[in-house]
C-alpha positions in Angstrom: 28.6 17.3 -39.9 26.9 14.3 -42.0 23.5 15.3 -43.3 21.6 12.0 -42.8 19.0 11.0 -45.9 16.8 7.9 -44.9 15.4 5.3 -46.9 12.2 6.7 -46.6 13.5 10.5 -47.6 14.5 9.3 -50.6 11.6 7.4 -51.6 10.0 10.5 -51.3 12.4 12.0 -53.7 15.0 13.7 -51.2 18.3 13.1 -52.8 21.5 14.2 -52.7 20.6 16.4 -55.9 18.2 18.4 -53.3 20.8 18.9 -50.8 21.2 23.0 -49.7 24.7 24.3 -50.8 25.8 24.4 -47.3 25.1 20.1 -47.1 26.5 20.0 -51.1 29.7 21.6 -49.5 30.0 19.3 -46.8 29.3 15.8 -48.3 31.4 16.9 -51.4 34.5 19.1 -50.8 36.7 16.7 -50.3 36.5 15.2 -54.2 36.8 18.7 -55.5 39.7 19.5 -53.2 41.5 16.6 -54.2 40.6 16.7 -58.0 42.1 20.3 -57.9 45.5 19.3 -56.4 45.6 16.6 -58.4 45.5 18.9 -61.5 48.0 21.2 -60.3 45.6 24.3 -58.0 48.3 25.2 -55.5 47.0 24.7 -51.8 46.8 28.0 -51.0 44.2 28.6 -54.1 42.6 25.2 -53.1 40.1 26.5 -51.1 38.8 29.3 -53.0 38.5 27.1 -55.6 36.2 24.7 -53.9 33.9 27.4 -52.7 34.0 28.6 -56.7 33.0 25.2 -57.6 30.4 24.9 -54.9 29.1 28.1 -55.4 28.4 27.6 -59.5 27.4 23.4 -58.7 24.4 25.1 -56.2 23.1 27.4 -58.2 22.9 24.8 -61.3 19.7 24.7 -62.2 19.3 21.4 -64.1 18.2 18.1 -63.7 21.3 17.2 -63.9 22.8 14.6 -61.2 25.2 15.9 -58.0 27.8 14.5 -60.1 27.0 16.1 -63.3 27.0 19.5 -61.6 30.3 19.0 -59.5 32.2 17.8 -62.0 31.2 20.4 -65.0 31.9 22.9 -62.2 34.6 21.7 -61.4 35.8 21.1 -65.5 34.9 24.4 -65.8 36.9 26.3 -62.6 39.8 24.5 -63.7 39.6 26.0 -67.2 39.1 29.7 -65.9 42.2 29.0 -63.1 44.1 27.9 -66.0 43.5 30.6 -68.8 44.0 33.3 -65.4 47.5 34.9 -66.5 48.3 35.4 -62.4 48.2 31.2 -63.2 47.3 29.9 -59.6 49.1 26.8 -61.0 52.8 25.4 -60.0 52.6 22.7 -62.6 50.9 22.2 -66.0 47.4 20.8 -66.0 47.0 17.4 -67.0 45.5 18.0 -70.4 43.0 16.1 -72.4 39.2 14.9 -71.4 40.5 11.3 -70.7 43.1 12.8 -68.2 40.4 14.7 -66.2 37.8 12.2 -66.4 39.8 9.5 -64.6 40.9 12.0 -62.3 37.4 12.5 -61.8 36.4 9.1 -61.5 38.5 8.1 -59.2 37.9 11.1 -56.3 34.0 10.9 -56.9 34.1 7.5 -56.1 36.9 7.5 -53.1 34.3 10.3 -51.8 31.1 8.3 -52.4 33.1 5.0 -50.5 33.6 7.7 -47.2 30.1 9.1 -47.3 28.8 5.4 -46.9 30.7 4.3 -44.8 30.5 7.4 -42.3 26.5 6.9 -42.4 26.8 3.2 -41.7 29.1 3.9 -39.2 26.8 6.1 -37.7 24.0 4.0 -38.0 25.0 0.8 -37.0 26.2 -0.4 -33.1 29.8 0.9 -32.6 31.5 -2.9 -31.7 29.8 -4.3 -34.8 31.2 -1.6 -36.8 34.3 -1.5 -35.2 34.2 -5.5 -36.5 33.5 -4.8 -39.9 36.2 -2.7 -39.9 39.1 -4.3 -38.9 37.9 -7.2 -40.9 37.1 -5.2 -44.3 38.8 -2.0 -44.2 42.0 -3.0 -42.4 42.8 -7.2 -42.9 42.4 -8.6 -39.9 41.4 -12.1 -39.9 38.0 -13.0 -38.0 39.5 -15.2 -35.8 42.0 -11.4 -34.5 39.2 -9.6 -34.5 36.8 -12.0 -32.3 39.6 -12.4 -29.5 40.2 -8.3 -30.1 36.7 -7.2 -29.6 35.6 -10.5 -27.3 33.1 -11.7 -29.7 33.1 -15.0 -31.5 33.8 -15.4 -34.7 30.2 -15.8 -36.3 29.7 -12.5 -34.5 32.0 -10.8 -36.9 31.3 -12.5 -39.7 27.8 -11.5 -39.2 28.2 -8.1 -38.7 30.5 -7.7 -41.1 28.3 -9.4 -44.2 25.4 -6.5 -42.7 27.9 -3.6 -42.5 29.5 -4.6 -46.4 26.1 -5.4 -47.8 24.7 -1.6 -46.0 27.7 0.0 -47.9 27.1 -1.7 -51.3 23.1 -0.9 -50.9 24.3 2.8 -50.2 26.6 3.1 -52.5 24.8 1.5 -55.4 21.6 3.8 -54.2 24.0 6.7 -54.5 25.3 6.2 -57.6 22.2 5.6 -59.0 22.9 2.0 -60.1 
């Protein structure tokens, strides 16, 4: 399910910060999930976890940014899993600030990338997106993906510059830069 925030929404202040627990949950699970296995939650703990980190993110009462809240909720779940003597851990954690924050980084990103690109998928005609991405996403050249999709050449490369430059305005509006 993709919870769908216009233009208009958020100039009216409807941002992901606003988002019910149930939408926080299913834009976001997927960079807590991963974050955890990355730092050693075993799968079978995995979801708990995520609902643990959901839970505490939603009822976060600061201005803080979706990001702030996920990732101190997630900081913090890590350190309760991790001082829990029934250790729901196979491995050590990766320790040190540095360690988790690139972890971080990288699955908040990989997360915001897929949200943007499932809304521009779902906003924009199915061929043209289907252009943009074999061209972008998977390396074809134009010239494949024209005689692929019967479409010339300027026909991908136009829908392709719209889809990329959607994504960038999305993700750059997401991330707040």
């Amino acid at each position: 399910m993709m919870v769908e925030i216009s233009a208009t929404q958020r100039r009216q202040g409807l941002t992901l910060s606003s988002l019910s627990s149930q939408e926080l949950f299913m834009q976001y699970w997927r960079a807590v999930y991963r974050c955890a296995m990355e730092h050693g939650v075993r799968p079978d703990e995995a979801e708990r976890f995520v609902h643990a980190v959901m839970r505490s993110a939603s009822e976060d009462e600061s201005d803080s940014s979706t990001e702030q809240r996920l990732r101190a909720a997630t900081e913090t779940m890590l350190h309760e899993f991790a001082s829990d003597r029934s250790s729901v851990f196979e491995l050590p954690i990766p320790c040190g600030p540095t360690v988790f924050d690139s972890i971080w980084q990288r699955e908040w990103r990989h997360n915001l990338l897929q949200l943007c690109l499932e809304r521009v998928g779902s906003e924009a005609e199915p061929k043209n997106f289907r252009a943009f991405s074999l061209v972008a996403l998977q390396g074809w050249t134009v010239v494949a993906t024209a005689e692929y999709l019967k479409m010339t050449s300027g026909t991908v490369r136009l829908a392709t510059s719209r889809m990329l430059n959607r994504v960038r305005e999305m993700v750059e509006l997401e991330a707040g830069l």
